[in-house]
C-alpha positions as CSV (number, residue, x, y, z in Angstrom):
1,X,181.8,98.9,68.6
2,X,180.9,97.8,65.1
3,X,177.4,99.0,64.8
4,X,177.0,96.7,61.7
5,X,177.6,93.5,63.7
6,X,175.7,94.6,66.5
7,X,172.6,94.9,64.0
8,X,173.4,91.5,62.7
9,X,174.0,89.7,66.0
10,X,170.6,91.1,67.3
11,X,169.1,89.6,64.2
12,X,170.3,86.5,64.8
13,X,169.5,86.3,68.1
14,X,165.9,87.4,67.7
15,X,166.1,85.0,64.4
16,X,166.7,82.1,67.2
17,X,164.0,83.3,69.6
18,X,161.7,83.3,67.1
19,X,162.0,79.9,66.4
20,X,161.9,78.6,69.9
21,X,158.4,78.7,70.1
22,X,156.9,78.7,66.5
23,X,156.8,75.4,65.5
24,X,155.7,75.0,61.7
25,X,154.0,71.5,61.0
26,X,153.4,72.5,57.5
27,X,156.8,72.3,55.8
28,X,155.6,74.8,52.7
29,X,155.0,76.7,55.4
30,X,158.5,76.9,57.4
31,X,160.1,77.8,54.1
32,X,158.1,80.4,53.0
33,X,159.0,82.0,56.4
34,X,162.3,81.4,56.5
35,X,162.3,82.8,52.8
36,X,160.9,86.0,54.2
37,X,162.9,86.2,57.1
38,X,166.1,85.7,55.2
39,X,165.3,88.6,52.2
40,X,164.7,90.9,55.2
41,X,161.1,93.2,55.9
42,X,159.2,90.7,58.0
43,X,160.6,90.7,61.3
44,X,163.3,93.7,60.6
45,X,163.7,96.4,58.2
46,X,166.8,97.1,56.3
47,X,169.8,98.9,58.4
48,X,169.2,102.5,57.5
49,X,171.8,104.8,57.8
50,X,171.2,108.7,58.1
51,X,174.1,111.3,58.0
52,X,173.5,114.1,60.4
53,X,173.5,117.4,57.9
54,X,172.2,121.1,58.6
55,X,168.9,122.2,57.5
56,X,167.8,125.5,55.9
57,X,167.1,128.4,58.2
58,X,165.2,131.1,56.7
59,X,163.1,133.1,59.3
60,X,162.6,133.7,63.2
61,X,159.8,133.2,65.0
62,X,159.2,137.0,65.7
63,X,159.1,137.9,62.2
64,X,155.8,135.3,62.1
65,X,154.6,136.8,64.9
66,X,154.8,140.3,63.7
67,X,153.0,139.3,60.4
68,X,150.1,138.3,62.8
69,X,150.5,134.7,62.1
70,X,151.3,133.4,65.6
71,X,149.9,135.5,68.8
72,X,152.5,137.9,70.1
73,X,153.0,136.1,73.3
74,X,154.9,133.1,71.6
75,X,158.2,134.2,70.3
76,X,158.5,134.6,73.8
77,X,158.0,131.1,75.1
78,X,159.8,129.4,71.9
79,X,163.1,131.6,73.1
80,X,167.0,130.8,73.7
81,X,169.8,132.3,75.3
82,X,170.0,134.6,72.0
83,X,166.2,135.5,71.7
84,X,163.4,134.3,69.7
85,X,164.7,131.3,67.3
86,X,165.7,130.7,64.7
87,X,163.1,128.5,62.6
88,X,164.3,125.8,59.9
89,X,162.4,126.1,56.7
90,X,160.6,122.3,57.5
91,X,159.5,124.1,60.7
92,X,157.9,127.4,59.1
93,X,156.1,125.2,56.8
94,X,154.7,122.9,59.3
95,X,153.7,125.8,61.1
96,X,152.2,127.6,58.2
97,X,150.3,124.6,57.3
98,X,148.8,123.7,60.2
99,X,147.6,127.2,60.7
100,X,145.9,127.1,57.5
101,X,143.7,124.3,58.7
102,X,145.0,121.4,56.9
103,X,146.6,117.6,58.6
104,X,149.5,117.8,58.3
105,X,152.6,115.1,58.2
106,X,156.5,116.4,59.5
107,X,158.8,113.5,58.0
108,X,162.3,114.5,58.8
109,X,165.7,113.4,60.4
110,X,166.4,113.1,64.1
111,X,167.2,116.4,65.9
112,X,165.3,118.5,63.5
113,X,162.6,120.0,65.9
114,X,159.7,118.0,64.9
115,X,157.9,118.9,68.3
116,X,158.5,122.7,67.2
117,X,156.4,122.0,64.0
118,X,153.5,121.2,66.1
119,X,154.1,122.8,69.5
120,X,154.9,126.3,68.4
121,X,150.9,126.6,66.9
122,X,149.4,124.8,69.0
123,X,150.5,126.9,71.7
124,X,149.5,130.2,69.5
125,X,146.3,129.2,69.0
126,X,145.7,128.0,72.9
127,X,147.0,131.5,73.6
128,X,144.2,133.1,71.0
129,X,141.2,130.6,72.9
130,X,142.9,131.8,76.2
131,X,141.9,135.3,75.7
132,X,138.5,134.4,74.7
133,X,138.2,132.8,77.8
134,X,137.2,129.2,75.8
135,X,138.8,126.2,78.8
136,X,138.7,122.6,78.2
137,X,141.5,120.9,76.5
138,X,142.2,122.2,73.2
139,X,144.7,119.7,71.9
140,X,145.8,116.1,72.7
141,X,149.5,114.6,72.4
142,X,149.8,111.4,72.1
143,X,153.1,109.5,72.2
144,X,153.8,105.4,72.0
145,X,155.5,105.2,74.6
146,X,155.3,106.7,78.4
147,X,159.3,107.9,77.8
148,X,158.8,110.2,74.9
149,X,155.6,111.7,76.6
150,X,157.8,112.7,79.8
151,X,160.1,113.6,78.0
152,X,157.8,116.3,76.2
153,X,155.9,116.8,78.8
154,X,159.2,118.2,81.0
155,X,160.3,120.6,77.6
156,X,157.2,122.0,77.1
157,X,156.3,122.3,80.9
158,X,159.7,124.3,81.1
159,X,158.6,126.7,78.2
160,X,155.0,127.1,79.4
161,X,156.1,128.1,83.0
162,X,154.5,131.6,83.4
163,X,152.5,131.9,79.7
164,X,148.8,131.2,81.3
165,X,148.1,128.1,79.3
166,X,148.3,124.5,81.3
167,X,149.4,121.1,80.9
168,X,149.0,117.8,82.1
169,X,150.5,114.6,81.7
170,X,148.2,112.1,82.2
171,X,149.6,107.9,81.9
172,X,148.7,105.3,83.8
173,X,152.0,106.4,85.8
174,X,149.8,110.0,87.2
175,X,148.5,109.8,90.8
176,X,144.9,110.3,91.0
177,X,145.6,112.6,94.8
178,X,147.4,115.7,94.3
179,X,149.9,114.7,97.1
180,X,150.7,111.8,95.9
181,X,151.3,113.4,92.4
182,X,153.6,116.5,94.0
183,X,155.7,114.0,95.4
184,X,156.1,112.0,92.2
185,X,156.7,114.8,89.8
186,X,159.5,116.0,92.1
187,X,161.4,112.2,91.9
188,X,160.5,112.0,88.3
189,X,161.8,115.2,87.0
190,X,164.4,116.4,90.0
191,X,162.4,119.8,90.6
192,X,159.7,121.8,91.7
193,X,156.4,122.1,89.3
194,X,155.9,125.3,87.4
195,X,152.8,127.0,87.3
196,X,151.6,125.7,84.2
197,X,151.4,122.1,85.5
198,X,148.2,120.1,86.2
199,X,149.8,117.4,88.4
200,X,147.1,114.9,89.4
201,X,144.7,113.2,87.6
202,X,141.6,114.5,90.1
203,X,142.9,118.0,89.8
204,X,143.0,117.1,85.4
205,X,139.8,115.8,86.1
206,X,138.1,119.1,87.6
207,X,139.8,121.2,85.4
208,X,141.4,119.8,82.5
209,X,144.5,122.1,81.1
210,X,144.5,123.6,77.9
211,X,147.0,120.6,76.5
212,X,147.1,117.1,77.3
213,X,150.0,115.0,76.9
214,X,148.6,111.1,77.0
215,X,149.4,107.4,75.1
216,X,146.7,105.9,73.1
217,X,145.7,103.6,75.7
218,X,144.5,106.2,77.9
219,X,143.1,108.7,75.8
220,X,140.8,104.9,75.1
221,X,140.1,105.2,78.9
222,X,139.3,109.1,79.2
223,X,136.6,108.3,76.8
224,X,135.4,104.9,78.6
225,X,135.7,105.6,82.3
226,X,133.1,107.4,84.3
227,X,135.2,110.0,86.0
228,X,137.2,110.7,83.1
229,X,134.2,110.9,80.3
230,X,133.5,115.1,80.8
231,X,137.4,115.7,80.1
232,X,136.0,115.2,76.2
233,X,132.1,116.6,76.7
234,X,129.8,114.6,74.2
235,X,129.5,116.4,71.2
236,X,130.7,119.9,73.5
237,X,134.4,119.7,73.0
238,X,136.8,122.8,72.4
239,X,139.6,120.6,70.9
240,X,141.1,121.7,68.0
241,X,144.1,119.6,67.6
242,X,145.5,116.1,68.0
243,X,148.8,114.9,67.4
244,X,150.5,111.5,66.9
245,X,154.0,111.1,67.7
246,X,155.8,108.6,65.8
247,X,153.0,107.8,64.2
248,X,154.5,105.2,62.2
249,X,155.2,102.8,64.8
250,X,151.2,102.4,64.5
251,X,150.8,99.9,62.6
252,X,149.6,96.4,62.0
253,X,147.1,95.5,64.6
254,X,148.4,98.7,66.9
255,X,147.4,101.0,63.9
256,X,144.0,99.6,63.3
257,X,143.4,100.2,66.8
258,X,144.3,103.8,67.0
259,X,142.8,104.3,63.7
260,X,139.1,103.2,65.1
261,X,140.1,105.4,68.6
262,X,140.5,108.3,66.5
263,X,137.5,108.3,64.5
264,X,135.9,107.3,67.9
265,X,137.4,110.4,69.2
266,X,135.8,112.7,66.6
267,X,132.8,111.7,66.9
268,X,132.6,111.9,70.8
269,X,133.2,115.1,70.6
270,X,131.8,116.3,67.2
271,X,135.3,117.0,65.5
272,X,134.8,115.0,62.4
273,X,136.2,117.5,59.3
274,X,137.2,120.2,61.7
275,X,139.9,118.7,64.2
276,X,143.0,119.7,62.8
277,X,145.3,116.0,62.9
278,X,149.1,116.2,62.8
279,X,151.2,113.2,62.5
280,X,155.2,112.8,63.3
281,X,157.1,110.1,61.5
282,X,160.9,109.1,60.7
283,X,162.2,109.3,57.4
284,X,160.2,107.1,55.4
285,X,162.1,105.2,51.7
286,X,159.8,105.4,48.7
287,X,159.8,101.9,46.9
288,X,160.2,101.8,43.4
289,X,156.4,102.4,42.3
290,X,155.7,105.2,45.3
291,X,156.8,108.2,46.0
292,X,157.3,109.2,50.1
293,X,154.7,111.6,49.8
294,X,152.3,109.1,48.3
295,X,152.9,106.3,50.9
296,X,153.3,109.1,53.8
297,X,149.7,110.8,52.7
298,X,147.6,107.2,52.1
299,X,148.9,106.0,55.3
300,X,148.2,109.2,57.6
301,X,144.7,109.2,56.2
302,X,143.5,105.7,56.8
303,X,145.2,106.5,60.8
304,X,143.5,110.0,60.8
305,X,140.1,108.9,58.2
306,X,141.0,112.4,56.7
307,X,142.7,113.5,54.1
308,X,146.2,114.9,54.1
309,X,147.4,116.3,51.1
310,X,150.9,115.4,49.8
311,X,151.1,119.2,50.1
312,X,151.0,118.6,53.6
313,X,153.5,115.9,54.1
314,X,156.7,118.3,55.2
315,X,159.9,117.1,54.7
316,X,163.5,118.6,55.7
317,X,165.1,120.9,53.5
318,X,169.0,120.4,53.9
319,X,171.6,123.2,53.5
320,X,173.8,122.7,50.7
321,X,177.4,123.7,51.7
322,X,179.4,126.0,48.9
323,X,182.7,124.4,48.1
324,X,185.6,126.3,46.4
325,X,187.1,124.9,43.2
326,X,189.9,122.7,43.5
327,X,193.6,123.6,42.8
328,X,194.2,121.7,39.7
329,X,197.2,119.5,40.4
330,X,200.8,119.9,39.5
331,X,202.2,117.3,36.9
332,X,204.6,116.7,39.1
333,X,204.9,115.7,42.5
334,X,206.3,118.1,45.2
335,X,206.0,115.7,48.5
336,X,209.3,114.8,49.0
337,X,210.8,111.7,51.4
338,X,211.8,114.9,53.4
339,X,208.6,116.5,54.0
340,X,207.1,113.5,55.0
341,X,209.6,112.1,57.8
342,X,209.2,116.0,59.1
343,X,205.8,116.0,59.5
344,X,204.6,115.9,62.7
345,X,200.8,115.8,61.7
346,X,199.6,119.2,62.7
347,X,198.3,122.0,60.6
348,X,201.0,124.2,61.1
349,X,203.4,121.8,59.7
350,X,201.8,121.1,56.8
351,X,201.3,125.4,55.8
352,X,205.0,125.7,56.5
353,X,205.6,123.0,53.2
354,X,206.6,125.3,50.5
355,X,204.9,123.5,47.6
């Protein structure tokens, strides 16, 4: 499959459904749209085209836990079949930033561990509260869409399984009776909950874990509905830390919305300057007057109404691969008719050429 014509005939197509039902009296008005649609950036963005490359790894995670940065406990949960991992250097970063106390932005390539930038301490410090026996929900994930949250919610339940710390997934797809909820978990992720899980929204609901995994819809609800109002006590709250997923897919209307939720959210439960905000985004193109950074950092802090320091806007750090010098070339060439009606294209054929 062309992936080029693929994009283009899914332009087109949404190019013709578009018009199917906005019908422009004004004829100024058609054009300019059509003008806009045609240049590209008001229905679609440009195609975008990403290489996958390797990243820089400079540490593992037990070397920050024995310098006291994480608690001891989480090399162990953030393991492999080889040990503790291996971190990249736009996931030590992340996590050293966020453990400084500052919002911070991860803005790099798919497959680069983004959820490790924030999971890995959050999880440290929900260990630390643990053991100062502090309950109530300590940080709140948020993705777009119900997909990603399962998604997360099934990793991190799998890495949680036995570490004392609980989680819940709570969508408007969670059964309020735990029955119900057992039976549902076990069709929607093909096995048996760990001990870490908080399955049903009545047992979230008398004793909220220590994360919870939610879209923005319903984190509007928890703070609206009667039974779900003491999962954030007024002005009582132990959370520390809230993360957007993909948070530039909120935008537009979507993003004025979460942006009042959030400062809604801070002041229900007393956070304002001291919940710690951390935002996920795609690789985002400077335009010709902006630097990433800059557009990154302005847009997080109308989202978050705090400030996020360029600093603090992480980006991926890509290995650069050593490349021996090239053999200068002969001034005369040694591929003969021969050669080439004998090779058979393998590697072995090709060495055996005495050049």
């Amino acid at each position: 499959m062309n992936i080029f014509k693929a994009v283009d005939n899914l332009r087109e197509t949404y190019h013709r459904y578009v018009f199917t039902f906005q019908k422009f009296r004004n004829p100024e008005i058609r054009k300019w749209v059509e003008d806009k649609m045609s240049e590209g950036g008001l229905l679609w963005k440009d195609t975008h085209v990403e290489l996958r490359r390797r990243y820089v790894s400079e540490i593992n995670i037990q070397e920050l836990a024995d310098s006291g940065l994480l608690h001891p406990k989480t090399p162990d949960i953030f393991s492999g079949e080889k040990g503790p991992l291996d971190l990249y250097k736009h996931q030590e970063e992340a996590i050293q930033t966020v453990l400084e106390g500052q919002n911070v932005i991860i803005t790099t390539g798919t497959g680069s561990g983004k959820s490790f930038c924030f999971g890995i301490p959050i999880i440290s410090e929900c260990l630390k509260l643990k053991e100062q026996n502090i309950g109530g929900i300590k940080a709140i994930l948020v993705y777009p869409m119900n997909a990603l949250a399962n998604s997360q919610y099934d990793e991190f339940s799998k890495r949680l399984a036995g570490s004392g710390l609980r989680l819940g997934l709570y969508t408007g797809d969670t059964p309020t009776d735990p029955d119900t909820a057992l039976g549902f978990h076990n069709d929607a992720f093909g096995r048996e909950p760990f001990d870490c899980e908080v399955l049903s929204r009545t047992e979230i609901q008398e004793d909220p874990p220590d994360i919870l995994m939610t879209n923005y819809v319903m984190l509007e609800l928890l703070m609206t509905r009667f039974e779900d109002k003491k999962l954030l006590p007024d002005r009582d709250s132990n959370l520390k830390f809230l993360v957007l997923d993909e948070i530039h897919t909120y935008s537009g209307q979507r993003g004025a919305d979460v942006a009042c939720l959030v400062r809604r959210l801070k002041e229900r439960t007393g956070t304002t300057g001291s919940l710690r905000c951390i935002g996920t985004s795609a690789t985002v193109q400077g335009g010709e007057s902006q630097k990433e950074e800059d557009l990154i950092s302005e847009f997080a802090a109308d989202i978050f109404g705090e400030s996020v320091s360029q600093k603090a806007v992480i980006k991926e750090s890509l290995l650069t691969l050593a490349f021996p010098d090239p053999i200068p070339l002969t001034e005369e060439i040694s591929i003969t008719n021969e050669m080439i009606e004998e090779f058979d294209g393998s590697i072995g054929s090709a060495v055996n050429f005495n050049l």
